[in-house]
C-alpha positions in Angstrom: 155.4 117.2 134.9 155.0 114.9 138.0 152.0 113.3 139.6 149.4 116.9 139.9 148.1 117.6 143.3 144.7 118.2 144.5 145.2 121.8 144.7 146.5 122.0 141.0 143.5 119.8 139.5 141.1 122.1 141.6 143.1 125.1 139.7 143.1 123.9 136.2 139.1 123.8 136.3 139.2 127.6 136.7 139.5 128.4 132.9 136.1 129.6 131.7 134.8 126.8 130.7 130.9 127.0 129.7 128.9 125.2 132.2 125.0 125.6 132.9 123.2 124.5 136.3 120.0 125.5 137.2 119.1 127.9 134.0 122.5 129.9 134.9 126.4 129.9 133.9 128.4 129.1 136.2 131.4 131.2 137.3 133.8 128.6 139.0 132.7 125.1 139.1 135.2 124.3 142.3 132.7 127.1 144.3 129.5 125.8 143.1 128.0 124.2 146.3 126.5 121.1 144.0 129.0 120.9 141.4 131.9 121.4 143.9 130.6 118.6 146.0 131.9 116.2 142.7 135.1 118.4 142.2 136.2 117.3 145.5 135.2 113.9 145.3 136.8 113.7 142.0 140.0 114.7 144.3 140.3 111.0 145.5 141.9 110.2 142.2 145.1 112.9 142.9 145.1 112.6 146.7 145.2 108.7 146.7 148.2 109.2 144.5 149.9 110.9 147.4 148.6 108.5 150.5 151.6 106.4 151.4 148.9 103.3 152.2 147.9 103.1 148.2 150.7 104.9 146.4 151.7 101.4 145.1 148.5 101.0 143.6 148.3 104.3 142.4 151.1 105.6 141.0 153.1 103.1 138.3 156.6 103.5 138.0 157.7 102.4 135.0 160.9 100.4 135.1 161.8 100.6 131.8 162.3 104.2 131.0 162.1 105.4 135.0 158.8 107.4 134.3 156.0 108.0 137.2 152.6 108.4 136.1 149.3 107.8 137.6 148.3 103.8 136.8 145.0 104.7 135.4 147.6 105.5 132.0 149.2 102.3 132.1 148.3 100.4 128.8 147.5 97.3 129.7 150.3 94.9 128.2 149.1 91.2 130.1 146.6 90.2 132.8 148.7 91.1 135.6 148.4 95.1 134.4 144.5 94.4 134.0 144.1 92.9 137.4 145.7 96.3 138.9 143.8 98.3 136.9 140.6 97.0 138.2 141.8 96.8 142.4 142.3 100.8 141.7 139.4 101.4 140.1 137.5 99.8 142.9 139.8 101.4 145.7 138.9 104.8 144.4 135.2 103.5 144.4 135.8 102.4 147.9 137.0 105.2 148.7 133.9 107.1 147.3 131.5 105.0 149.4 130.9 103.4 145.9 130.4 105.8 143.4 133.3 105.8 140.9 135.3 109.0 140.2 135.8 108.1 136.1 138.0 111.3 135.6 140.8 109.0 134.5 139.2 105.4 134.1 136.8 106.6 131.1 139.6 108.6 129.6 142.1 105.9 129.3 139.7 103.3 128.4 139.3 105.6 125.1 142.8 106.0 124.7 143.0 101.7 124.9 140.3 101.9 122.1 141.8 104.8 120.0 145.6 103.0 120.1 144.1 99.6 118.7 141.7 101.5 115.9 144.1 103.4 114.9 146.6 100.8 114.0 144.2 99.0 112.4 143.4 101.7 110.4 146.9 102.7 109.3 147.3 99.3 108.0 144.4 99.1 106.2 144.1 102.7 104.9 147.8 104.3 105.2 146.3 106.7 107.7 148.8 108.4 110.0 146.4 108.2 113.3 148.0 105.8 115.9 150.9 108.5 116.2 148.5 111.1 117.3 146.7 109.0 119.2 150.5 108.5 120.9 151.3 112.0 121.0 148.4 112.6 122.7 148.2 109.9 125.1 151.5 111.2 126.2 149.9 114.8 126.9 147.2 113.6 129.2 149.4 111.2 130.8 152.2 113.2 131.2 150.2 116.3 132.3 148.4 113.8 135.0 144.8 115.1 133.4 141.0 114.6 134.1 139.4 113.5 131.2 135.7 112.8 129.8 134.0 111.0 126.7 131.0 111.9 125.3 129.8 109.2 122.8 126.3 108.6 123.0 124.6 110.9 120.7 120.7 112.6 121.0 119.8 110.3 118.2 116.3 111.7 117.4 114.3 109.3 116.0 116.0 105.9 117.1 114.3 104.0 113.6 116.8 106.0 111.7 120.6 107.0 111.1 122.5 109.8 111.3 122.2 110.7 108.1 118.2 109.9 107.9 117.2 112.3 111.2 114.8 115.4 109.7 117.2 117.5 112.3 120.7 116.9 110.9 122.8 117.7 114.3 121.1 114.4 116.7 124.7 113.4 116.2 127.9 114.9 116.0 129.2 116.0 112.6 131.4 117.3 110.6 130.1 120.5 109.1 133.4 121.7 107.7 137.0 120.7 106.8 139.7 123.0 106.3 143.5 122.6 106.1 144.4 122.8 110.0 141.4 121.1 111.5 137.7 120.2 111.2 134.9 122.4 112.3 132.0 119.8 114.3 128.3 120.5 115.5 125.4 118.6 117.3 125.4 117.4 120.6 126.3 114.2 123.1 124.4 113.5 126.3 124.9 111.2 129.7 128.8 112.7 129.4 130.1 112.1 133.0 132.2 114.1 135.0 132.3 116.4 132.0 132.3 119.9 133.9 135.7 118.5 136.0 137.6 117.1 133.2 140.6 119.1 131.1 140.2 116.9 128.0 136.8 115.9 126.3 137.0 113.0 124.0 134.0 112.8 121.7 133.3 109.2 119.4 131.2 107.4 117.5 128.0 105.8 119.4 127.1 103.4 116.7 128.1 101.6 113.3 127.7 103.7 110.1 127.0 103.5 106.3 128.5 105.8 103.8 125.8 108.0 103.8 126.9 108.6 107.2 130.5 109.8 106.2 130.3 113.2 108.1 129.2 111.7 111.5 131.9 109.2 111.3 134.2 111.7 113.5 136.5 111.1 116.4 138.8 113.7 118.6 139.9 115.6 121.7 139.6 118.9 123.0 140.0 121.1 126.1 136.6 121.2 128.0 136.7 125.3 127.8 136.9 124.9 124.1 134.8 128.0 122.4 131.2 126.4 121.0 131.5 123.8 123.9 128.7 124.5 126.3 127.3 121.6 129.3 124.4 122.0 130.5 124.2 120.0 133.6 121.6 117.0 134.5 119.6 118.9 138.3 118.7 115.6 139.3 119.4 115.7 142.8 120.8 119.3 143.3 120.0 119.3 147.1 122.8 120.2 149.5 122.5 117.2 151.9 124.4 116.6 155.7 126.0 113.5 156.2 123.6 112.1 158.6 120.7 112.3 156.4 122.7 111.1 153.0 126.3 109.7 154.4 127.1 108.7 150.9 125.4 112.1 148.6 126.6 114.2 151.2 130.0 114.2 149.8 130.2 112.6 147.0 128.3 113.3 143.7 129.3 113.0 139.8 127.7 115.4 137.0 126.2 114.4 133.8 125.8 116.6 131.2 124.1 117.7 128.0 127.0 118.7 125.8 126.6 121.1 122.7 129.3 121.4 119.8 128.4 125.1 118.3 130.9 125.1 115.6 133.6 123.9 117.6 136.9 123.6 115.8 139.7 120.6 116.2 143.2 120.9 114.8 144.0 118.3 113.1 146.4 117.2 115.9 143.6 115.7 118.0 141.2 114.4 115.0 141.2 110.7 115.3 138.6 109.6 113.1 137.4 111.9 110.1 135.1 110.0 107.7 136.3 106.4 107.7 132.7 105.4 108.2 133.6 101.7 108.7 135.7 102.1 111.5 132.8 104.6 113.8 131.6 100.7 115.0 134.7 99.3 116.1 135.6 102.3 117.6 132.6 102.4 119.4 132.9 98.6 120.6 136.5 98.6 121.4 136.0 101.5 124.1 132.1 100.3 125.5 134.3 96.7 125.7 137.1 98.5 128.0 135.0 100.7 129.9 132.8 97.5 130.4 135.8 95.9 132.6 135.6 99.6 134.4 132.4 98.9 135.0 132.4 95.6 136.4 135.6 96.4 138.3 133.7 99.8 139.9 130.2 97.7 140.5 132.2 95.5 143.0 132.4 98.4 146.2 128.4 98.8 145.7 127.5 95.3 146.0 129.9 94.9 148.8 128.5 97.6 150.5 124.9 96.5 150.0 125.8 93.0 151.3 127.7 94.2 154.4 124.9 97.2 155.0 122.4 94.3 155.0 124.2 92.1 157.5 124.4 95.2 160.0 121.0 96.4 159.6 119.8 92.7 160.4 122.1 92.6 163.3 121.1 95.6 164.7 117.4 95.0 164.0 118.0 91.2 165.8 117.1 89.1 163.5 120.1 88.0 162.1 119.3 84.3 162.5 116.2 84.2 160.8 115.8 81.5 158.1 114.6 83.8 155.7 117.0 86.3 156.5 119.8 83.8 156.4 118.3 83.1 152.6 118.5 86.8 151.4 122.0 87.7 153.1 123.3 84.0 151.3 122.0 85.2 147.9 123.3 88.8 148.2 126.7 86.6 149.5 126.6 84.9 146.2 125.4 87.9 143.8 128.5 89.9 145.4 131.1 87.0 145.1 130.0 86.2 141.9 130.7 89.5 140.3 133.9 89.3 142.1 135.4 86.0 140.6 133.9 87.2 136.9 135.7 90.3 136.6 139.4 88.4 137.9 138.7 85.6 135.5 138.0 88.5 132.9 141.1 89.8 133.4 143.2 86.5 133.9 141.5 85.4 130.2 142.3 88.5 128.3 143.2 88.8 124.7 146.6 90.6 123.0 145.5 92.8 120.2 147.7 95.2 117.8 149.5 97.1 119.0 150.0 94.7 121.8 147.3 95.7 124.2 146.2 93.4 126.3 141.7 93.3 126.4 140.0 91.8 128.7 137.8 88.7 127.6 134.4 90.6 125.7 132.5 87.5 126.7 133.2 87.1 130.5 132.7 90.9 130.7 129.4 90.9 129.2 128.3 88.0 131.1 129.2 89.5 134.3 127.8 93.0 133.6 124.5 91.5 132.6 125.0 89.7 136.1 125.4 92.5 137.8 122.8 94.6 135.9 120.1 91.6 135.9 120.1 91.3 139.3 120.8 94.5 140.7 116.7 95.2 141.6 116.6 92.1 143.6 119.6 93.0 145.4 117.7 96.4 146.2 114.9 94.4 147.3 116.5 92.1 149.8 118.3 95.0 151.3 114.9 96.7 152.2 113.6 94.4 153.1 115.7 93.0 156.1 115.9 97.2 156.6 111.8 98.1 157.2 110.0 101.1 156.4 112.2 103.6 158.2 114.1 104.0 155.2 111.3 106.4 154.4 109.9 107.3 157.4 112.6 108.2 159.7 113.0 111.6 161.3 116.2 113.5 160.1 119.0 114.7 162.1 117.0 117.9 162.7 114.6 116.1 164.7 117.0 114.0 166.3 119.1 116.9 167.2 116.2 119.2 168.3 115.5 119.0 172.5 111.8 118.6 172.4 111.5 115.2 169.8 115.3 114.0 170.7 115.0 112.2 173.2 111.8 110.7 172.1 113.2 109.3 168.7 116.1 107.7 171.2 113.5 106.1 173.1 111.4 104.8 170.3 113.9 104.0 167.6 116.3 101.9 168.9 117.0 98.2 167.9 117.9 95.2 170.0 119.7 95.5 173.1 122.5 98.3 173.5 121.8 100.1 170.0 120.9 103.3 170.0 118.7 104.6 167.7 121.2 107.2 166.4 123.5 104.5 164.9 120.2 102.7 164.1 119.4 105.8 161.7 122.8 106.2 160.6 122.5 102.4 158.9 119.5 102.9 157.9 120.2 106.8 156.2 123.2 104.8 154.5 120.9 102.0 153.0 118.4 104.5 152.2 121.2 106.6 150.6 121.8 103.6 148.4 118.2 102.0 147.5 115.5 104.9 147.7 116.7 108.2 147.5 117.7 110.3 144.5 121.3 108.8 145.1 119.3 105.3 145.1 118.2 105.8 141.7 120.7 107.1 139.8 122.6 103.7 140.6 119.3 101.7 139.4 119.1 103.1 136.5 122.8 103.5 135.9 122.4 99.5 136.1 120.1 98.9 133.2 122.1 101.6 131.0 125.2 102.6 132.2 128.2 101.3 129.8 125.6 99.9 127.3 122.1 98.6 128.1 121.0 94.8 129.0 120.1 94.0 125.3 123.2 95.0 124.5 124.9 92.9 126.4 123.2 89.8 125.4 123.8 90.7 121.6 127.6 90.6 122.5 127.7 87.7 124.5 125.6 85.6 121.9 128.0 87.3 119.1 131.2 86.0 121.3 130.1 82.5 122.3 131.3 79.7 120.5 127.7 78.6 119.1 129.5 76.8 116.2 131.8 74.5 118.8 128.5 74.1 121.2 126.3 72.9 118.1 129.1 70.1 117.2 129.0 68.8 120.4 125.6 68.7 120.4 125.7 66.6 116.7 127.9 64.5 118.2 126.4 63.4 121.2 123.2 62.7 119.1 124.8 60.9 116.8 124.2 63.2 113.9 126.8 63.4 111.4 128.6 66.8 110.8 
């Protein structure tokens, strides 16, 4: 099947699938008037397939065997593949006025992982995985399809395990195995772009014992999959214009509450089924993949909050402050910085069986917990070179309206020759991004997104070289080995 088109997407999504908004089912996610706003921006992913100005980037044609597929399925084989990877990821982002469309990046950054477990685990156990995992690989990418993961579990009561929880379905299951497939319940929640997706990938969220043998479960299904129901996150579910919220006006992503009733896998598309020591790696490998997504999607917001700050202090005159100088240098730095980490990332990447290339855990970790650790103070120098409007202004309503119009025009300008409607339209864009709901979804989506701060420290200080560092340190103390 060749590259799908927008239209074709939009059509696969019509196939009954079980989604909730607003305490009611929904008949036809592509017509919902808040869901539908992220179908269509979830578009960008097809339709920049098929712009001449980024089909290069797009669409990888495979020299080798003359095959076209989208280049979010290209497994990485050395840093020039991961370096593409991450330039698409933040076109699309771009092109989304910085929220990420993840239909295909989270999917194949699962894939990555599942390939690289699943070898590991046929060599160690005699398992027959990694050609499923190929079979199916081929399906999605061959297909051109939307996918989803679901990994982080309900957990319950965070002291304990899986297996410890008074209410046995906090995490996904296994609640019975029979010749053809498994049967799995429980649920998964924060699963993006979930009610747009064809394929839902559901794995492990942490490292398990043996007592924990039932949980230790990894597979894919079709998101209309009977005993599949999302109930989607309402934060936000207001119906902006583009004036008032340039960015949320258009382009939104769901998260979801997902419920397994009883939902049965063939064994086709069961990945992982009881080999308890592998749920962790599994669980690292694709947090350490979609990490690089991350970093690589982060770079179109703090490029847009660094350029949105340098035109609001233009327009507000005082652009050649001192202490605006300071803020728009730092923001410079913060934005650059990300930048140059998640290239070098890429440029120091590791091979791993069966010859995929992974970007380095470290430098990804170091520059998400850049990112992440200094995203608030980003917000706050924007704001500040912005003013109070950000919550104050009048809406296009007003602006539009005969009788307050012209007074808002009067009042509202900035310095000489800028009117006060392109004054509010830089200010509706930074207040898009820092204060309203669209505002804090990316906040928080900083501390927790792809893994939280802590966890990021505890893989940086688990990948440094403290052992090298501390011999140094003998050395130049003159302290014998």
């Amino acid at each position: 099947m060749p590259l799908r088109t927008v239209q074709q997407y939009k059509a696969s999504l019509q196939d009954g699938r079980a989604v909730y908004f607003g305490g009611e089912r929904v008949a036809d996610v592509t017509k919902h008037p808040v869901i539908g706003i992220a179908v269509n921006h979830a578009c960008l992913d097809y339709s920049l397939a098929d712009d001449p100005s980024h089909r290069d980037l797009a669409v990888f044609n495979d020299p080798a065997t003359g095959e076209t597929y989208s280049r979010f399925f290209r497994i990485p084989l050395n840093s020039e593949d991961l370096l593409l990877r991450s330039r698409l990821i933040a076109e699309t982002t771009r092109q989304g006025k910085t929220l990420v469309t993840l239909i295909k990046e989270i999917g194949t950054d699962c894939l990555f992982a599942l390939h690289m477990i699943a070898d590991h685990m046929d060599k160690h156990l005699g398992t027959g995985y990694l050609g499923k995992v190929q079979d199916f690989y081929r399906h999605c990418r061959d297909n051109d399809l939307a996918m989803s993961v679901a990994q982080t579990d309900v957990k319950g009561d965070r002291s304990l395990g899986p297996a410890g929880q008074e209410h046995p379905d906090y995490y996904v299951r296994i609640v019975e195995e029979r010749a053809d497939g498994i049967v799995v319940r429980g649920a998964k929640v924060h699963t993006s772009v979930t009610p747009n997706s064809n394929e839902l990938f559901v794995i492990p969220t942490r490292q398990l014992s043996a007592e924990d043998r039932a949980y230790a479960v990894a597979f894919a299904i079709p998101t209309n999959t009977p005993g599949v129901r999302m109930i989607c996150s309402s934060y936000d579910d207001s119906v902006p214009n583009a004036f008032d919220r340039p960015i949320t006006s258009e382009h939104r992503m769901m998260e979801t509450l997902t419920i397994f009733d009883d939902v049965f896998v063939p064994n086709e598309r069961v990945f992982l089924k009881g080999e308890w020591q592998y749920a962790g790696p599994l669980a690292r490998a694709f947090v350490e993949f979609h990490r690089f997504t991350a970093i690589s999607y982060k770079l179109p917001l703090v490029d847009l909050l660094c350029g949105s700050a340098h035109l609001i202090a233009e327009l507000n005159g005082i652009d050649r402050a001192g202490h605006v100088r300071d803020k728009l240098s730092w923001l410079i730095s913060y934005a650059e910085t990300l930048q140059a980490m998640t290239r070098i990332a890429a440029i120091e990447c590791s091979m791993e069986a069966p010859g995929i290339a992974v970007p380095s855990t470290k430098l990804v970790n170091i520059a998400k917990l850049h990112f992440a650790s200094n995203y608030h103070q980003a917000l706050s120098h924007v704001q500040d070179l912005t003013g109070g409007l950000l919550v104050t202004a009048p809406g296009l309503a007003d602006l539009d309206n005969a009788d307050t119009g012209a007074d808002i025009e009067h009042y509202l300008g900035g310095k000489k020759g800028v009117s006060a409607r392109d004054r509010l339209r830089v200010i509706n864009l930074i207040s898009d991004l820092t204060t309203a709901s669209f505002g804090g979804y990316q906040a928080v989506l900083a501390i927790h997104a792809e893994g939280s701060i802590e966890a990021e420290k505890i893989t940086i200080l688990r990948e440094y070289d403290s052992a090298g560092a501390k011999s140094f340190a003998r050395w130049a103390a003159g302290i014998a080995p």
